[in-house]
C-alpha positions in Angstrom: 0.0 0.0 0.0 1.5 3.1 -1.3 2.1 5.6 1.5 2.7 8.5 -0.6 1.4 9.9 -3.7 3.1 12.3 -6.2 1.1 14.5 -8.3 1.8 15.9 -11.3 -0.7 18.6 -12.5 -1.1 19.0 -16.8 -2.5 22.1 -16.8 -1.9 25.6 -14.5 -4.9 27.7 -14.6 -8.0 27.7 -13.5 -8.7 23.7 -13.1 -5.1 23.3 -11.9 -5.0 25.4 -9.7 -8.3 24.8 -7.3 -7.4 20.8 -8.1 -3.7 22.0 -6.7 -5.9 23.7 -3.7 -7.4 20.4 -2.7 -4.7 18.1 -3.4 -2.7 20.0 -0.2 -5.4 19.4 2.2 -4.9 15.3 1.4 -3.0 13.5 3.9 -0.2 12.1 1.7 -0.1 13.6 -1.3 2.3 15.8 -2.9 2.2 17.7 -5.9 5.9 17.1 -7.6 5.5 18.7 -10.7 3.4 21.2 -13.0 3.2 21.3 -16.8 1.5 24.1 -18.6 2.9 26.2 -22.0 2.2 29.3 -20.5 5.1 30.1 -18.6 3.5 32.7 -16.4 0.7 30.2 -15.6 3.2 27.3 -14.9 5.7 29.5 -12.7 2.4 31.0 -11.0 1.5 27.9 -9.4 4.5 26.7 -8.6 5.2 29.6 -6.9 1.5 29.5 -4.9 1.5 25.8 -4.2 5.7 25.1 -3.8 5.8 22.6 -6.5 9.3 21.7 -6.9 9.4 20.7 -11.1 7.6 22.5 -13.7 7.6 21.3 -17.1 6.9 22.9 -20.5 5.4 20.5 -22.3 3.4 17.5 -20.7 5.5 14.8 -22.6 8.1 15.7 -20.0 6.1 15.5 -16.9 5.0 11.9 -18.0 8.6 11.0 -18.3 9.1 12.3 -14.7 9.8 8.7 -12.8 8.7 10.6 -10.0 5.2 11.2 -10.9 2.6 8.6 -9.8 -0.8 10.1 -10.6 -1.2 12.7 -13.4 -4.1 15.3 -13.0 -5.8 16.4 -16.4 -6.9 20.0 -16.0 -6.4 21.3 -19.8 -9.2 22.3 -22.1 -11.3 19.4 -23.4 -9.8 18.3 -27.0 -6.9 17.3 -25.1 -8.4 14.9 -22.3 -8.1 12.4 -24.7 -4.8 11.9 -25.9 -3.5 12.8 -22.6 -5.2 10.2 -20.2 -4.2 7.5 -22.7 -0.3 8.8 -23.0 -0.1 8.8 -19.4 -1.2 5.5 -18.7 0.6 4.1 -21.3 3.8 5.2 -19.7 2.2 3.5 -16.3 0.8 6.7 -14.4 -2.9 6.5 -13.0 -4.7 9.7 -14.3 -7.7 12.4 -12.9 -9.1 14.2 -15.5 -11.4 16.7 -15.0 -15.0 16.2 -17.2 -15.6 15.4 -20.3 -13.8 12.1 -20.5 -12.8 12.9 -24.1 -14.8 15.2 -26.9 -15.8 12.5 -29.3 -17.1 8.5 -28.9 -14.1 7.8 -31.0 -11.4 9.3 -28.9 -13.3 8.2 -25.5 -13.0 4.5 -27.0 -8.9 5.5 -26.7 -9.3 6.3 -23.6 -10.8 3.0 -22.3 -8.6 1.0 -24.8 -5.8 2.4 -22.9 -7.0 1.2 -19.6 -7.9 -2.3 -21.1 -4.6 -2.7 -21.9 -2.4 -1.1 -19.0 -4.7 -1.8 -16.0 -3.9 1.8 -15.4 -6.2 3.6 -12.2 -8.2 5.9 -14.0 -10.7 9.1 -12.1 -13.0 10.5 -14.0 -13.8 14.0 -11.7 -17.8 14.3 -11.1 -17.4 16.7 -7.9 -20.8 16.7 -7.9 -20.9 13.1 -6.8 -19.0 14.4 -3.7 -20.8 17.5 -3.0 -21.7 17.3 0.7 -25.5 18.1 0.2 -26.1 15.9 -2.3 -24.5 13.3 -0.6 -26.9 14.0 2.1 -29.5 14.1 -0.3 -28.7 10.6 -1.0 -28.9 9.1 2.2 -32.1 10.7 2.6 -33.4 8.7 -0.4 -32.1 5.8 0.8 -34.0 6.7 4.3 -37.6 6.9 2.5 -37.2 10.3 3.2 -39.6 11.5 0.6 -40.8 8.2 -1.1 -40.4 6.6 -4.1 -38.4 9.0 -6.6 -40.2 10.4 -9.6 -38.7 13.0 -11.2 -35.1 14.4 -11.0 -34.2 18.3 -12.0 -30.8 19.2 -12.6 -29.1 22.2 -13.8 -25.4 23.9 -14.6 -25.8 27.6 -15.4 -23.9 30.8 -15.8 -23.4 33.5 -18.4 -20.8 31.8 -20.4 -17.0 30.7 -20.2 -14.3 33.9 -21.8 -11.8 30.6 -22.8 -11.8 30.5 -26.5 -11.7 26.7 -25.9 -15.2 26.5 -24.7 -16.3 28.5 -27.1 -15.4 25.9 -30.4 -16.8 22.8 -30.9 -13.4 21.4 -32.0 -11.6 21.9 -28.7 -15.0 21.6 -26.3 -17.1 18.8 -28.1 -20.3 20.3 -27.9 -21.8 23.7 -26.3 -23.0 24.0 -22.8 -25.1 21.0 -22.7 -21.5 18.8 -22.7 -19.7 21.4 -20.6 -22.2 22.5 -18.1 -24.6 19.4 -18.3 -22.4 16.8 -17.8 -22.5 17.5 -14.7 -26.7 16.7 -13.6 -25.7 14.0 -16.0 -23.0 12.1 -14.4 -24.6 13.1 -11.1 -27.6 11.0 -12.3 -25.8 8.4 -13.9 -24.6 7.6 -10.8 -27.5 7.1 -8.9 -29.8 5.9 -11.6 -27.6 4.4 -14.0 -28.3 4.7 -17.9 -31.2 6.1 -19.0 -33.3 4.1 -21.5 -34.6 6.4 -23.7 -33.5 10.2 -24.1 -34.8 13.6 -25.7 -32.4 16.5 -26.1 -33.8 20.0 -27.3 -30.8 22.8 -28.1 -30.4 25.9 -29.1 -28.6 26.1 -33.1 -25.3 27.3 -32.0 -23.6 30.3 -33.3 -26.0 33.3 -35.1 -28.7 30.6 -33.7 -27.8 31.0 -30.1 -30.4 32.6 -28.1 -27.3 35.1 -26.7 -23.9 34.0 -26.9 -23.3 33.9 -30.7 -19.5 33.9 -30.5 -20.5 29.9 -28.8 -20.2 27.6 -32.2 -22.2 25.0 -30.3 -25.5 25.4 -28.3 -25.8 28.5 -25.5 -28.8 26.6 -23.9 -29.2 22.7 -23.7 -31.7 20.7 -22.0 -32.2 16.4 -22.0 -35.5 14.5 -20.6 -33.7 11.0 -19.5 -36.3 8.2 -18.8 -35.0 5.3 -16.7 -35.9 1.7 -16.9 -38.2 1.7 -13.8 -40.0 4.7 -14.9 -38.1 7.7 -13.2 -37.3 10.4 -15.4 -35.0 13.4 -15.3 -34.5 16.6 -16.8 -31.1 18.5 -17.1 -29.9 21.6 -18.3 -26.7 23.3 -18.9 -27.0 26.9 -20.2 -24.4 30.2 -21.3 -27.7 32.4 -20.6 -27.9 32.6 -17.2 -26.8 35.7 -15.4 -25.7 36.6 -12.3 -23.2 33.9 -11.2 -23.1 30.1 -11.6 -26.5 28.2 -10.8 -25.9 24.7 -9.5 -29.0 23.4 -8.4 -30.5 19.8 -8.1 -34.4 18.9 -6.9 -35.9 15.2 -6.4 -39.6 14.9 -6.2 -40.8 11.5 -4.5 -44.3 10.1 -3.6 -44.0 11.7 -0.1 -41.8 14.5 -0.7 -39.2 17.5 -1.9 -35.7 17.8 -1.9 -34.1 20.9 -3.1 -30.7 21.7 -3.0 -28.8 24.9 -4.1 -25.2 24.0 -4.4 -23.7 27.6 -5.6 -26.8 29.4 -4.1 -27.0 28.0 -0.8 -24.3 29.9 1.2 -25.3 30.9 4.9 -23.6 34.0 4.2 -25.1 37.3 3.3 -23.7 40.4 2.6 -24.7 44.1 1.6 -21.8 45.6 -0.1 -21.6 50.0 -1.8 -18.3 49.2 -2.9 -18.6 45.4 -3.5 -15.6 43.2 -2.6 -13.0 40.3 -4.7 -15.0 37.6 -4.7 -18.7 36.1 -4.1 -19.4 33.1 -6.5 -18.3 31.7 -9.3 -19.3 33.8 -12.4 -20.4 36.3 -10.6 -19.8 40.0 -12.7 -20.0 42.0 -9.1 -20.3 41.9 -5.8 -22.2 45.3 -5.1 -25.4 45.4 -3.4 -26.9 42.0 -1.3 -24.7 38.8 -2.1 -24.2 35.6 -0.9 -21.3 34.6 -1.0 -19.5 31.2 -1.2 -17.7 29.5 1.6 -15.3 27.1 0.2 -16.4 26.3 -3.5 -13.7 23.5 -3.0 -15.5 21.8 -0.3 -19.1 22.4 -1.3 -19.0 21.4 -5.0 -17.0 18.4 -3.8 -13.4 18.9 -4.8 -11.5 18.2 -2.0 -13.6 14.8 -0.9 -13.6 14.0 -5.0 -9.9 14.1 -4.6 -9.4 12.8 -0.6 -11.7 9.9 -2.4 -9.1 9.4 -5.2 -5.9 9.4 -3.1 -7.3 6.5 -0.8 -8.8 4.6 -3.9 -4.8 4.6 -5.0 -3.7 3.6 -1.4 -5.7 0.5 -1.5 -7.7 2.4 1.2 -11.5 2.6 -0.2 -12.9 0.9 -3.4 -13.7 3.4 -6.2 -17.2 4.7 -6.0 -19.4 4.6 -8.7 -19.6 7.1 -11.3 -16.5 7.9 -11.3 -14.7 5.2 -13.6 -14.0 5.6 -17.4 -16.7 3.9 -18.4 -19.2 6.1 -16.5 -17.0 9.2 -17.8 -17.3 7.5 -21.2 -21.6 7.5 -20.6 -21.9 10.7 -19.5 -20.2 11.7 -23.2 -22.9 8.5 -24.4 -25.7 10.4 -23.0 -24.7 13.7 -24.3 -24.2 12.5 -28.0 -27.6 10.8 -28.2 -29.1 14.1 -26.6 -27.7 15.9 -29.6 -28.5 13.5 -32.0 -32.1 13.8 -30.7 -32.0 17.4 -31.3 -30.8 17.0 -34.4 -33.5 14.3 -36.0 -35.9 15.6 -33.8 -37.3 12.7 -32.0 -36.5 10.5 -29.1 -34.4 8.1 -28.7 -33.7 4.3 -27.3 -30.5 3.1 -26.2 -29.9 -0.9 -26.2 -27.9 -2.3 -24.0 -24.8 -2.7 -26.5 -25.0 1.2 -26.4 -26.3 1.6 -29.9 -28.8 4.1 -30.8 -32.5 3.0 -32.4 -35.8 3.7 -32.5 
């Protein structure tokens, strides 16, 4: 049992950095070694977190003998080719949502693992969140019944990365980038939906507001389950005001409602406004509620205190997090689109194929 893990982080912005934020507060864990192109973003975290090696290109990091577990926080195209370098040269591998931005290249991914037996995480925080894992022992309970109807939603006003704002490099629009997230949530505790019905905005000129987005600026999916539970999701560049996580379960004898972004104890009237309130948010002027510790609410720092002890031999790997559920959640997504596109609904057979 492996009483020390090395991290290397592939990627030194945004992703990198709050995954560098809850890597320190694991017992046991040390991040070794950064790569990132941008030298500014690469010297930047080293210099916040006191990681000793930083690397150029991410080649050179997966050549670092050091290096045990290589975290995946670059944009999407990249997941991909990245997860299935890095366990070819014998590292376990995080990434960060989606799994990969095609079937094809997902397929890689878990040919990779197939053949190296490599550990591989695929990072649903929202799995992890504290109030939805309450939530879900409240299900269990009987809390409110027999489930009906799920609601789940990822919203803000849209992503400035030019990354997330082409098809090529993101996969999709905000239904992949923001809705993967109700959907592997979901996934998880329902497992795969039998028959699904996606309904999108055109992307681009067609966008209801963000026309610079090639794909879709609003996305929503109705996911029927075999036992007759069905769920709606959204994900959406439309929304303003800061990022709207928000998840609701209707049973035979009851509500659950949970605000994950929205749901802060904390209020604040502000004149001059302040740094920071939530995610997304374009000021902080005026009555706010402010976030606690996104890290700990969205699930981060359990996702990765999860990961660690998985690689320890300490806790079995929980479900919904493997590449196989990553590579469903991209499933899902594609036969949502495809929906849209052909305008009907759509049954998936158990080999994973799409019919009528």
């Amino acid at each position: 049992m492996a009483e020390q893990l090395n991290i290397g982080l592939i990627g030194a912005r945004f992703a990198g950095n709050f995954h560098a934020e809850c890597w320190r507060c694991v017992p046991g864990v040390v991040l070794s070694a950064v790569a990132d192109l941008d030298d500014d973003a690469r010297e930047g975290l080293r210099a916040r977190h006191n990681v000793p090696r930083g690397y150029r290109e991410y080649r050179d990091l997966l050549a670092d003998q050091s290096v045990d577990v290589v975290d995946i926080c670059v944009p999407n195209y990249l997941h991909a080719e990245i997860a299935a370098a890095a366990m070819d040269d014998g590292k376990a591998v995080v990434c960060e949502k989606p799994l990969a931005t095609s079937l094809e290249d997902g397929k890689k991914v878990l040919s990779s693992q197939a053949r190296t037996g490599a550990m591989y995480f695929y990072a649903e925080d929202w799995i992890f969140a504290p109030a939805l894992v309450r939530a879900q022992g409240l299900l269990a309970e009987g809390a409110v019944g027999r489930p009906l109807f799920f609601k789940g939603k990822e919203c803000h006003n849209g992503s400035p990365s030019q990354f997330a704002q082409k098809i090529s490099t993101c996969g999709g629009g905000s239904l992949l980038h923001l809705g993967a997230h109700p959907i592997g949530y979901f996934n998880s505790l329902l497992g795969m939906p039998e028959s699904l019905t996606g309904f999108c905005s055109g992307g681009g000129k067609s966008n209801l507001l963000r026309d610079e987005v090639e794909g879709e600026d609003w996305g929503v999916g109705i996911l029927v389950y075999p036992d007759g539970t069905r769920a709606l999701v959204e994900g959406n560049y439309i929304t303003q005001g800061g990022m709207d996580d928000v998840v609701e379960i209707y049973g035979s004898e009851g509500v659950i409602k949970v605000e994950l972004t929205f749901g802060s104890p904390l209020r604040v009237y502000s004149r001059a406004g302040f740094a920071y309130a939530v995610e997304k948010t374009d000021f902080t002027r005026g009555w706010t509620r402010p976030a606690l510790d996104e890290n700990v609410s969205l699930g981060y720092r359990d996702e990765m205190a999860h990961f660690a002890a998985c690689m320890m031999g300490r806790e079995k790997q929980r479900r919904g997090t493997t590449a196989i559920d990553g590579y469903n959640v991209l499933r899902t997504v594609e036969t949502l689109y495809l929906s849209n596109r052909e305008r009907r609904t759509i049954t998936l057979r158990d080999n994973g194929e799409a019919t009528l």
